[in-house]
C-alpha positions, -999 to +999 in steps of 0.1 A: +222+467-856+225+449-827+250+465-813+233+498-805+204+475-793+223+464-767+239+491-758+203+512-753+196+481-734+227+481-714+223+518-703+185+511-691+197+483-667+222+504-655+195+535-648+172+511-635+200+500-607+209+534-602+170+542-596+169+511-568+196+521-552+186+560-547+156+547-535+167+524-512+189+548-502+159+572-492+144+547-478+109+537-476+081+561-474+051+562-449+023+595-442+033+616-420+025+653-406+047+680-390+033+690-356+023+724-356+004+742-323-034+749-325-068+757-304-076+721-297-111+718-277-120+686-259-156+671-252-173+642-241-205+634-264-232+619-248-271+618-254-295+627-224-329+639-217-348+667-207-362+664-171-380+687-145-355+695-113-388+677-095-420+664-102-450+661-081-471+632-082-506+637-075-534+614-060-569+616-036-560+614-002-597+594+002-619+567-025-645+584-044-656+585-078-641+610-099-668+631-114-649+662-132-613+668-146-602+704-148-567+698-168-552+680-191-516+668-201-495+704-213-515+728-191-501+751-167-514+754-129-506+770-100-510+769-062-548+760-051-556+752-088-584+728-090-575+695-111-605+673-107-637+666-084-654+635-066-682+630-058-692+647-022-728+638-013-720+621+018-697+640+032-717+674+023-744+656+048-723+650+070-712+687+073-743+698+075-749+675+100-721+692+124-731+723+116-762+720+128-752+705+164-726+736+165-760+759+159-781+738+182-753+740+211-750+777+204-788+785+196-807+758+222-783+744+244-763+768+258-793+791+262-812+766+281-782+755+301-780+794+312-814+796+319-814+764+340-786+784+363-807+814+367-838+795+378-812+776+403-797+805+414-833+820+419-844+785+442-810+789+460-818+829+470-856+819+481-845+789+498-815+807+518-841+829+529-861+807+541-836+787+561-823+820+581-864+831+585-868+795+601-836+798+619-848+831+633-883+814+645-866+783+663-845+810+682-875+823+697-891+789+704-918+799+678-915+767+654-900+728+660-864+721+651-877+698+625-894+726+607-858+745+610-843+713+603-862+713+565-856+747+558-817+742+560-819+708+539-839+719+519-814+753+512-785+728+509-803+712+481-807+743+459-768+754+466-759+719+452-784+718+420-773+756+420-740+742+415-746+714+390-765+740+367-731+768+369-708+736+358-735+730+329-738+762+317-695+763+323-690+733+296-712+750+272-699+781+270-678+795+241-645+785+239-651+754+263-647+718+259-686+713+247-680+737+216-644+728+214-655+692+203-684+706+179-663+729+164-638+699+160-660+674+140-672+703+120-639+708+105-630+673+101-662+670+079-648+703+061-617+685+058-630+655+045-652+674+020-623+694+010-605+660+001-630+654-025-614+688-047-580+677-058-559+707-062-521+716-073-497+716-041-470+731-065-465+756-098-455+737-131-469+719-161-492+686-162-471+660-177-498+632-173-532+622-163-543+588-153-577+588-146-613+600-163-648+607-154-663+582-138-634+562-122-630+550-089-601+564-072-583+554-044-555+567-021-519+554-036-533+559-073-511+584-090-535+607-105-518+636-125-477+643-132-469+679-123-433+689-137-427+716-109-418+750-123-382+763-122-347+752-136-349+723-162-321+698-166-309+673-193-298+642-175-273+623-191-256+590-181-219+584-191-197+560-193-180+562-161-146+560-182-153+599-186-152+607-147-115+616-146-121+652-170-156+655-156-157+685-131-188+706-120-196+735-137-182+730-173-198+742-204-217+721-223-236+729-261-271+707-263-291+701-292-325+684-293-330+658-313-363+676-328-346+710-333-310+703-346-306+739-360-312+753-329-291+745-305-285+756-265-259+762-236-260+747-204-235+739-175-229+707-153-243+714-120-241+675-104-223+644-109-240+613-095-219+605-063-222+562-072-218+543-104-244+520-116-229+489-115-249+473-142-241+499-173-209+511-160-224+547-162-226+581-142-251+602-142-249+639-144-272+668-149-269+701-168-285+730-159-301+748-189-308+786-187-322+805-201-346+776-210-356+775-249-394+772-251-395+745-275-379+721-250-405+693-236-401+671-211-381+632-221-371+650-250-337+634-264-307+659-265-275+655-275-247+669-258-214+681-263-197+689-227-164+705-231-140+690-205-107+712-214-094+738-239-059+748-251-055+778-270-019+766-282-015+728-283+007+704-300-018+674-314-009+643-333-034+619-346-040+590-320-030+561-350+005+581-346+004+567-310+017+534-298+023+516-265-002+540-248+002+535-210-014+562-186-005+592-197+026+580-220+029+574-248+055+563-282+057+573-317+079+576-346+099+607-349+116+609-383+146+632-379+173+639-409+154+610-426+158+583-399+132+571-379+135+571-340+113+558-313+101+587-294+085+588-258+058+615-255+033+627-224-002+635-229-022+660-222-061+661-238-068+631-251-096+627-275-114+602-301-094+619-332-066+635-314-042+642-281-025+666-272+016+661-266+028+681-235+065+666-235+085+649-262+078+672-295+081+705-306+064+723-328+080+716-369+089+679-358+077+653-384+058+617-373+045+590-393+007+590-393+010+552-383+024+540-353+032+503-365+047+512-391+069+486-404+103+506-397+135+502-378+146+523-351+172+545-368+158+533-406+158+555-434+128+564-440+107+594-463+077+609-447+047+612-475+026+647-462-012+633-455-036+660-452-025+686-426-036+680-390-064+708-390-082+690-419-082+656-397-105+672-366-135+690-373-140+728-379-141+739-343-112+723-333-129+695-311-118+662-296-147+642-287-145+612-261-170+585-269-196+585-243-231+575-256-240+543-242-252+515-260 
């Protein structure tokens, strides 16, 4: 009895060694994949907000008390809209005041200043007259020089009033400096009054009001928020790690927080020209159009902005990559079951994924970890992990980390 015990126990040790040393043979075994080309899509994710190209910032260019507000926040004005009214007694006197010198220049003064020359002119033609009927008496030794004498002063008198009156009459007709200046205080009351209507310079939606009934405004007080008509833009600051594939005028895909199912296009139209020091971030701006109507101003967006494309590209998993440095790279490359220390270049380079441009071909197996705990030239199995278009998501799409904390 025991010795068929033995001998069952004998041929068990002997297939357990045999078992050991096929394994070890093989060599250990790690998850791998076999590189295979593919669309591979890369984008930098970031989260912005929805902004007007410009906004106009509205105030009263006098102080007054506000006594009536047109608008509110959301409603659309235009050109020469009226937003709100202060309160214009004063200056609707004083108006009235300078129209009425303009009519009393034009209506009294100006008529009697005309006048005044004709009756001058009239004591100028007697006097003249008189002076040459005198002149013709002293000739014939009929009257005294003295009475001559008068007749000619008195002739020289009437040419100069004569003269006074034609440079009245002069400043107070139209067009001179007399109704020049009237006509000049009259429109600075207009102005003035007009100051007290404060209208829309600019086309665009009222973002904010800051000030009710009653108030007392003052110049420098922002009154309303205009978000001018025209192209809106979501403004989004990067990290400024993302500048090197950032380029003007790639695609981007936007989706507001508020409306995830319906999301937008746009295109990157500037890139800030500095850095802010403090966040390490850029600043760009995308250009959306056409403009989806549910889209409000501050709105939060997200934004995918796709900073390369390859139709056919060889990817591996960025775990599979060691000793990155630049754009090279190493990995293990298992090869007639021995694993071999491979150096790669890179092309797209993504949170999940990169792209290999030199060093692989397509068919060539790597182990999904690159510290793995092999020997250059080990044996070693490669376990398949899930294929390389189940670790990236449907579209194909490398995102860089770019929101900012």
């Amino acid at each position: 009895m025991k010795r068929p015990f033995a001998l069952a126990a004998l041929v068990f040790a002997v297939g357990a060694v045999a078992w050991v040393v096929v394994q070890w043979s093989r060599g250990p075994a790690f998850d791998g994949y076999q590189v295979a080309a593919q669309p591979l899509v890369q984008t930098v994710v970031a989260t912005g907000r929805v902004v007007a190209v410009s906004r106009a910032q509205v105030g009263s260019p006098i102080t007054g008390v506000l006594v009536e507000r047109r608008v509110q926040e959301g409603d659309s004005v235009q050109p020469g809209d009226v937003l709100a009214m202060l309160r214009s007694d004063d200056l609707e006197a004083a108006v009235r005041e300078a129209e009425a010198a303009l009519a009393e220049l034009q209506q009294s003064t100006r008529p009697q200043a005309q006048a005044a020359l004709r009756e001058a002119e009239a004591r100028l033609a007697q006097t003249s007259r008189e002076a040459t009927r005198r002149r013709d008496l002293f000739a014939r030794e009929l009257i005294a020089r003295e009475a001559m004498e008068q007749a000619v002063q008195a002739e020289t008198i009437a040419r100069l009033a004569t003269e006074r009156a034609r440079l009245a009459a002069d400043t107070l007709a139209a067009g001179n400096p007399s109704e020049a200046s009237a006509r000049a205080r009259l429109a600075t009351a207009r102005a003035q009054l007009a100051k007290t209507t404060i209208r829309a310079e600019v086309a665009g939606t009222v973002l904010t009001r800051n000030a009710e009934p009653g108030d007392l405004v003052q110049p420098g007080r922002i009154l309303f928020e205009i978000a001018r008509e025209g192209a809106t833009e979501v403004l989004v600051p990067l990290d400024e790690k993302n500048l090197e594939v950032l380029a003007l005028g790639q695609s981007a895909m936007c989706v507001a927080d508020a409306y995830p199912s319906r999301p937008f296009p746009a295109r990157v139209t500037f890139i800030a020209p500095s850095v802010d020091p403090q966040r390490g971030s850029v600043d760009i701006r995308l250009t959306v159009a056409p403009v989806p109507g549910f889209l409000r101003q501050d709105m939060t967006v997200s934004v995918n902005v796709e900073t390369g494309r390859r139709e056919h590209a060889l990817v591996v998993p960025n775990d599979a990559l060691g000793a990155v440095d630049g754009d090279r790279a190493q990995l293990w490359l298992v090869v007639d079951r021995h694993a071999t220390r491979r150096d790669v270049t890179l092309g797209l380079r993504g949170l999940a994924m990169t792209e290999i441009t030199r060093g692989l071909e397509p068919g060539d197996w790597i182990l999904a970890n690159a510290a793995a705990p092999v020997e250059e030239g080990g044996r070693t199995r490669v376990r398949k992990a899930a294929p390389l278009t189940d670790a990236i998501d449907p579209a194909s799409r490398n995102e860089l980390p770019a929101k900012l904390e």
